[in-house]
Backbone bond lengths (Angstrom), bond angles and torsions (degrees), N, CA, C in turn:
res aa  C-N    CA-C-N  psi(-1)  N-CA   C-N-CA  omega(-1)  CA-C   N-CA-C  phi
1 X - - - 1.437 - - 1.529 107.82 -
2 X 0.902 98.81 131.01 1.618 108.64 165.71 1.478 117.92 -109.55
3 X 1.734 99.93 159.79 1.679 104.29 -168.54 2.111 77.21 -153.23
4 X 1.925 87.27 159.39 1.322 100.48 -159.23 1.727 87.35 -85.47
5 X 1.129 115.12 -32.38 1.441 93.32 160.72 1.731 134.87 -173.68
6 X 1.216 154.54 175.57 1.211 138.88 -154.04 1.560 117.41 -32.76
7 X 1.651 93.58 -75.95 1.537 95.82 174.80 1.998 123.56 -38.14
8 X 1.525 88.43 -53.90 1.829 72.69 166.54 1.263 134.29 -65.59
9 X 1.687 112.35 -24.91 1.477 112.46 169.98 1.789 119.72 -41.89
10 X 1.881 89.14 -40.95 1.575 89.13 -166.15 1.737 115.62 -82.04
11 X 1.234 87.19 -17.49 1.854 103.95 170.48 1.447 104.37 -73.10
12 X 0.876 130.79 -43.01 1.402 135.89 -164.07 1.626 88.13 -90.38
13 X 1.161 165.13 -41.09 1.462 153.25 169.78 1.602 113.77 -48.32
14 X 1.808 108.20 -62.65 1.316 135.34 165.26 1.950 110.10 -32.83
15 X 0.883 115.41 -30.13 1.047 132.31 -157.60 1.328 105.48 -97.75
16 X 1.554 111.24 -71.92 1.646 108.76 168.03 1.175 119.67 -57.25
17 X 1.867 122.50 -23.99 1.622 104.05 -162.53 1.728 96.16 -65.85
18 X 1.618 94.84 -53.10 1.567 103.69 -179.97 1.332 104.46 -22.62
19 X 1.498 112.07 -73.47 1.520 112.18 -169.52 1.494 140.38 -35.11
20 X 1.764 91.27 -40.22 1.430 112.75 166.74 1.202 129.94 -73.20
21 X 1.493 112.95 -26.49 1.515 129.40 179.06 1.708 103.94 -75.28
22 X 1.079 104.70 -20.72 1.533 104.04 -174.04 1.741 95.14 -85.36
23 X 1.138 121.23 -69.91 1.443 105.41 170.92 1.196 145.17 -75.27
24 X 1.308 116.27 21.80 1.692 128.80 140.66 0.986 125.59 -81.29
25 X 1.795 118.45 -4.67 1.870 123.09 169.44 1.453 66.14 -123.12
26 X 0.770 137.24 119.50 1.412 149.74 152.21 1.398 121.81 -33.32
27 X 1.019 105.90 57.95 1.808 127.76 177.62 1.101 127.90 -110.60
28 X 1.483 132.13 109.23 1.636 129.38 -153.91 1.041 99.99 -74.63
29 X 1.280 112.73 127.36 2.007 115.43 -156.35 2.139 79.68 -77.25
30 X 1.065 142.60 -89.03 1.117 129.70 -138.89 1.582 111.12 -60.72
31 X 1.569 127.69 10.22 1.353 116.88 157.62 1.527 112.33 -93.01
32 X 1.758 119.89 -32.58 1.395 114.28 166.18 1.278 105.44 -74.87
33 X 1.358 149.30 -6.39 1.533 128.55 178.17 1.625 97.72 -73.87
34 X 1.527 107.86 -48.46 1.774 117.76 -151.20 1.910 88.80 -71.75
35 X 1.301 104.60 -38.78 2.005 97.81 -173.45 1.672 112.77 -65.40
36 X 1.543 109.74 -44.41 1.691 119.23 177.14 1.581 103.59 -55.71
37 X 1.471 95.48 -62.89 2.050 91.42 179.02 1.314 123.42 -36.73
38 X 1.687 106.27 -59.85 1.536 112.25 172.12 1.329 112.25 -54.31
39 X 1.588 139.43 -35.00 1.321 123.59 -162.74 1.419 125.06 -116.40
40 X 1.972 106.23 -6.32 1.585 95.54 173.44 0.983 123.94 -80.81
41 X 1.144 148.74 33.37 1.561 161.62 -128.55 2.023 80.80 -131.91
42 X 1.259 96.18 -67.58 1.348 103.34 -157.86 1.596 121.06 -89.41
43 X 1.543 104.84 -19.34 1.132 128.75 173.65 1.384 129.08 -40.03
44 X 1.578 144.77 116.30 1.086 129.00 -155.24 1.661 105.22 -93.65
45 X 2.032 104.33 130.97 1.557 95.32 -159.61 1.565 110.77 -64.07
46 X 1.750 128.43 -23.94 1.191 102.86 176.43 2.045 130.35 -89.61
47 X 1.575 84.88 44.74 1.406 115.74 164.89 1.536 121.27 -123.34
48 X 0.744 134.89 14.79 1.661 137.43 -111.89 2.175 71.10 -111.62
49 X 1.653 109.44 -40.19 1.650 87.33 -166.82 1.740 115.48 -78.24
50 X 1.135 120.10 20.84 1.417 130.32 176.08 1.797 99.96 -84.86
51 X 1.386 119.64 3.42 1.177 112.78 -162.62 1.874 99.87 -128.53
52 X 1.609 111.56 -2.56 0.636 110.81 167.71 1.908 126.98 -83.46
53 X 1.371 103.44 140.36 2.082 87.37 -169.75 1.381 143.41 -39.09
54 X 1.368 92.85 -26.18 1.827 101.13 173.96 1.808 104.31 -90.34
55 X 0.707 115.20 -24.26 1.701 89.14 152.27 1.388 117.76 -130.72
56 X 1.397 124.01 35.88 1.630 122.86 132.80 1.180 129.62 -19.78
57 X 1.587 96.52 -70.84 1.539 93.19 -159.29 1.849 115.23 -79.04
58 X 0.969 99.38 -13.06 1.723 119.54 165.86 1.644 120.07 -62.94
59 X 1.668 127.90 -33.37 1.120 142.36 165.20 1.504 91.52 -99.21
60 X 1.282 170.59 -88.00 1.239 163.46 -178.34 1.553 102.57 -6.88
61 X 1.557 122.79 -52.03 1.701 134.12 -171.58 1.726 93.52 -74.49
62 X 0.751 126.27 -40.21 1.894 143.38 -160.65 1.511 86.85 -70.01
63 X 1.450 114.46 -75.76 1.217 117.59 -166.77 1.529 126.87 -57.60
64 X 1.834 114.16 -29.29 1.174 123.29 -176.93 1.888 102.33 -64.78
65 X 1.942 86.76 -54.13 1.820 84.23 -171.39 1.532 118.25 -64.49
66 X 1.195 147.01 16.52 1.324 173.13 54.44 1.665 125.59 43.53
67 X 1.582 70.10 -58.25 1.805 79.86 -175.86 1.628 102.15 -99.93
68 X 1.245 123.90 -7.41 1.453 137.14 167.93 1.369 106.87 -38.47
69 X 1.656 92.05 -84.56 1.844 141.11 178.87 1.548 78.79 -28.71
């Protein structure tokens, strides 16, 4: 693979591992990319690993039944 240049190489790695890490816990990487984007802004950092993919979808279920209630 080629990239036009370093910095994108490393963006473009960053990018797939994420991608891949999401579907080895079986997490559709473009619904955890679009939910993390929208929410680390506000996210409190000594929570910050609830946002990581293997327990996404576990705080994703938390948060829905939440907004149920």
């Amino acid at each position: 693979m080629f990239v036009g240049s370093i910095k994108g190489g490393d963006a473009s790695a960053l990018f797939y591992s994420l991608a891949e890490t999401c579907r080895l816990n079986g997490v559709e990487p473009e619904a955890w990319f679009t939910d993390v984007i929208e929410r680390i802004g506000n996210h409190p950092i000594n929570r910050i690993d609830e946002l990581l993919p293997w327990n996404w979808q576990a705080a994703k279920a938390i948060q829905n039944l939440e907004q149920a209630a």
